[in-house]
C-alpha positions in Angstrom: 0.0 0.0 0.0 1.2 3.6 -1.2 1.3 5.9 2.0 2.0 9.2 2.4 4.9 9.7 4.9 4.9 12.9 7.9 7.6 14.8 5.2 4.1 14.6 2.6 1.7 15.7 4.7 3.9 18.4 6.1 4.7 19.5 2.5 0.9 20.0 2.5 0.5 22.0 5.2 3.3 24.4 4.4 2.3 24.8 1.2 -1.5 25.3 2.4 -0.5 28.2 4.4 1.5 29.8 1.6 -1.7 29.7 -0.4 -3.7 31.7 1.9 -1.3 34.6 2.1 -1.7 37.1 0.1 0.0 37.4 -2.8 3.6 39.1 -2.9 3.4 38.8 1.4 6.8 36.9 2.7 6.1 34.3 5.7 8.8 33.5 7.8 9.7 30.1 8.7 8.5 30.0 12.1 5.3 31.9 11.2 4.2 29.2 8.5 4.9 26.0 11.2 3.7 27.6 13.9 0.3 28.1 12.0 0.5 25.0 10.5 1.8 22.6 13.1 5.0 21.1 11.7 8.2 21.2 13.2 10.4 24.3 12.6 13.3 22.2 11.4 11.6 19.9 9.8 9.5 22.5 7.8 12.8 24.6 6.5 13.8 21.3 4.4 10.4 21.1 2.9 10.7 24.3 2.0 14.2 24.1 0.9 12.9 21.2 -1.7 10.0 23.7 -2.6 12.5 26.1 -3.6 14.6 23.6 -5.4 11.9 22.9 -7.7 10.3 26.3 -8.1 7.5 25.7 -6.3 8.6 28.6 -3.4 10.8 32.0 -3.4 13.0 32.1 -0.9 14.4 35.6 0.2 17.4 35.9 2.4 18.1 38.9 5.1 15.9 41.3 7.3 12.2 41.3 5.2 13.1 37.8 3.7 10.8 34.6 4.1 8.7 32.6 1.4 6.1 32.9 -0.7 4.6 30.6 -3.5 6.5 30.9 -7.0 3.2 30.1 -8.7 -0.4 31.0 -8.2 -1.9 28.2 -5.9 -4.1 27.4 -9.5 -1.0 26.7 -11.2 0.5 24.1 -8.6 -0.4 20.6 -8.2 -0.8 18.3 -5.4 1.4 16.0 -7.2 4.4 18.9 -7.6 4.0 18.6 -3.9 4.0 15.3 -2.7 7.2 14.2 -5.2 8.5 17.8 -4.4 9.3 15.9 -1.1 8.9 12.1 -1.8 10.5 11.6 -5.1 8.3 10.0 -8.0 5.2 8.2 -7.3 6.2 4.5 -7.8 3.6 2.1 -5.9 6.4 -0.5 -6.9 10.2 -0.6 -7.2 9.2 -2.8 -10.3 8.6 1.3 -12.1 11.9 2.8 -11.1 13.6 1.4 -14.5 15.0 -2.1 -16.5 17.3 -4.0 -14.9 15.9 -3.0 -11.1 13.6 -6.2 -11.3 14.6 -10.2 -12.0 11.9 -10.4 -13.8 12.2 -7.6 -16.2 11.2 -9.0 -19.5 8.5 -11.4 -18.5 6.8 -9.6 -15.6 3.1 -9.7 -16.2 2.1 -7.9 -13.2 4.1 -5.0 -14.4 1.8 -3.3 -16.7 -0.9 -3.4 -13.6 1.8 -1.3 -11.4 1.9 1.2 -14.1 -1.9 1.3 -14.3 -1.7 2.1 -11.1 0.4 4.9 -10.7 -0.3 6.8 -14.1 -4.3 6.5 -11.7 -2.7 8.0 -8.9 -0.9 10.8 -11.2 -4.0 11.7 -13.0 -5.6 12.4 -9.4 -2.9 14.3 -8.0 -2.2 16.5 -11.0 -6.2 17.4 -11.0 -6.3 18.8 -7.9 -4.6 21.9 -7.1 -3.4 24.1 -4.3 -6.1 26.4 -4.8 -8.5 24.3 -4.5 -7.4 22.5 -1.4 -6.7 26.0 0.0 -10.4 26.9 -0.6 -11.6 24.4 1.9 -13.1 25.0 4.7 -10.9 22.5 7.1 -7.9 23.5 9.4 -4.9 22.1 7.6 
Protein backbone atom coordinates (compact mmCIF):
# COMPACT_ATOMS: atom_id res chain seq x y z
CA UNK A 1 0.00 0.00 0.00
CA UNK A 2 1.19 3.57 -1.23
CA UNK A 3 1.27 5.88 1.95
CA UNK A 4 2.00 9.22 2.42
CA UNK A 5 4.93 9.69 4.90
CA UNK A 6 4.86 12.87 7.90
CA UNK A 7 7.55 14.82 5.22
CA UNK A 8 4.13 14.58 2.63
CA UNK A 9 1.66 15.66 4.71
CA UNK A 10 3.89 18.39 6.12
CA UNK A 11 4.71 19.51 2.46
CA UNK A 12 0.87 20.00 2.46
CA UNK A 13 0.49 21.95 5.23
CA UNK A 14 3.30 24.41 4.39
CA UNK A 15 2.28 24.80 1.21
CA UNK A 16 -1.45 25.27 2.38
CA UNK A 17 -0.48 28.19 4.36
CA UNK A 18 1.55 29.82 1.56
CA UNK A 19 -1.67 29.72 -0.44
CA UNK A 20 -3.65 31.71 1.94
CA UNK A 21 -1.34 34.58 2.08
CA UNK A 22 -1.72 37.08 0.10
CA UNK A 23 0.00 37.36 -2.83
CA UNK A 24 3.60 39.07 -2.94
CA UNK A 25 3.42 38.79 1.36
CA UNK A 26 6.76 36.92 2.69
CA UNK A 27 6.14 34.27 5.74
CA UNK A 28 8.84 33.52 7.76
CA UNK A 29 9.73 30.10 8.71
CA UNK A 30 8.54 30.04 12.13
CA UNK A 31 5.30 31.92 11.19
CA UNK A 32 4.25 29.15 8.48
CA UNK A 33 4.93 25.99 11.16
CA UNK A 34 3.73 27.60 13.86
CA UNK A 35 0.31 28.09 11.97
CA UNK A 36 0.50 24.99 10.48
CA UNK A 37 1.85 22.64 13.06
CA UNK A 38 5.00 21.12 11.65
CA UNK A 39 8.18 21.22 13.23
CA UNK A 40 10.38 24.33 12.58
CA UNK A 41 13.32 22.20 11.39
CA UNK A 42 11.64 19.86 9.78
CA UNK A 43 9.53 22.55 7.76
CA UNK A 44 12.78 24.58 6.50
CA UNK A 45 13.82 21.34 4.39
CA UNK A 46 10.43 21.11 2.91
CA UNK A 47 10.73 24.31 1.97
CA UNK A 48 14.18 24.06 0.87
CA UNK A 49 12.93 21.18 -1.68
CA UNK A 50 9.99 23.73 -2.59
CA UNK A 51 12.55 26.13 -3.60
CA UNK A 52 14.59 23.62 -5.41
CA UNK A 53 11.90 22.91 -7.69
CA UNK A 54 10.28 26.30 -8.09
CA UNK A 55 7.47 25.72 -6.30
CA UNK A 56 8.61 28.65 -3.40
CA UNK A 57 10.78 32.04 -3.43
CA UNK A 58 12.99 32.08 -0.92
CA UNK A 59 14.42 35.63 0.23
CA UNK A 60 17.38 35.85 2.43
CA UNK A 61 18.06 38.88 5.12
CA UNK A 62 15.87 41.29 7.32
CA UNK A 63 12.17 41.31 5.23
CA UNK A 64 13.15 37.80 3.70
CA UNK A 65 10.79 34.61 4.06
CA UNK A 66 8.75 32.63 1.45
CA UNK A 67 6.12 32.87 -0.67
CA UNK A 68 4.62 30.63 -3.52
CA UNK A 69 6.54 30.93 -6.99
CA UNK A 70 3.22 30.08 -8.74
CA UNK A 71 -0.42 30.96 -8.23
CA UNK A 72 -1.85 28.16 -5.86
CA UNK A 73 -4.08 27.42 -9.49
CA UNK A 74 -0.97 26.69 -11.23
CA UNK A 75 0.45 24.11 -8.56
CA UNK A 76 -0.43 20.56 -8.23
CA UNK A 77 -0.79 18.32 -5.42
CA UNK A 78 1.35 16.03 -7.16
CA UNK A 79 4.37 18.85 -7.56
CA UNK A 80 3.98 18.62 -3.88
CA UNK A 81 4.05 15.29 -2.74
CA UNK A 82 7.23 14.16 -5.25
CA UNK A 83 8.52 17.80 -4.42
CA UNK A 84 9.33 15.93 -1.14
CA UNK A 85 8.87 12.08 -1.80
CA UNK A 86 10.51 11.62 -5.06
CA UNK A 87 8.28 10.02 -8.02
CA UNK A 88 5.22 8.16 -7.28
CA UNK A 89 6.24 4.51 -7.75
CA UNK A 90 3.63 2.11 -5.93
CA UNK A 91 6.38 -0.54 -6.89
CA UNK A 92 10.16 -0.65 -7.19
CA UNK A 93 9.23 -2.79 -10.34
CA UNK A 94 8.55 1.29 -12.09
CA UNK A 95 11.92 2.84 -11.11
CA UNK A 96 13.63 1.39 -14.47
CA UNK A 97 15.05 -2.08 -16.47
CA UNK A 98 17.27 -3.99 -14.89
CA UNK A 99 15.92 -2.99 -11.05
CA UNK A 100 13.59 -6.24 -11.33
CA UNK A 101 14.58 -10.16 -12.04
CA UNK A 102 11.87 -10.35 -13.83
CA UNK A 103 12.15 -7.64 -16.20
CA UNK A 104 11.16 -9.01 -19.47
CA UNK A 105 8.53 -11.36 -18.45
CA UNK A 106 6.77 -9.59 -15.63
CA UNK A 107 3.05 -9.73 -16.19
CA UNK A 108 2.07 -7.87 -13.15
CA UNK A 109 4.06 -5.02 -14.42
CA UNK A 110 1.76 -3.35 -16.65
CA UNK A 111 -0.90 -3.43 -13.60
CA UNK A 112 1.76 -1.35 -11.42
CA UNK A 113 1.94 1.18 -14.10
CA UNK A 114 -1.87 1.34 -14.28
CA UNK A 115 -1.71 2.12 -11.08
CA UNK A 116 0.41 4.94 -10.73
CA UNK A 117 -0.29 6.77 -14.09
CA UNK A 118 -4.29 6.47 -11.70
CA UNK A 119 -2.71 8.02 -8.90
CA UNK A 120 -0.87 10.80 -11.16
CA UNK A 121 -3.95 11.66 -13.03
CA UNK A 122 -5.58 12.36 -9.43
CA UNK A 123 -2.95 14.34 -7.97
CA UNK A 124 -2.20 16.46 -10.98
CA UNK A 125 -6.25 17.41 -11.01
CA UNK A 126 -6.34 18.84 -7.94
CA UNK A 127 -4.59 21.87 -7.10
CA UNK A 128 -3.42 24.06 -4.29
CA UNK A 129 -6.05 26.38 -4.82
CA UNK A 130 -8.54 24.31 -4.49
CA UNK A 131 -7.40 22.52 -1.43
CA UNK A 132 -6.67 26.00 0.02
CA UNK A 133 -10.41 26.89 -0.61
CA UNK A 134 -11.64 24.44 1.89
CA UNK A 135 -13.13 24.99 4.69
CA UNK A 136 -10.94 22.51 7.08
CA UNK A 137 -7.95 23.54 9.37
CA UNK A 138 -4.88 22.07 7.55
Amino acid sequence: MMELTRKGEYAIRGILYLARQPQGKLSLVGEIAAASGVPKTFLAKILQDFTKVGLVYSFRGTGGGFSLARTPDRITLREVVEAVEGPILPNRCLIGAGSCENDSSCLVHPVWKRVRDEIVTILDGVTIEELAGEDHPT
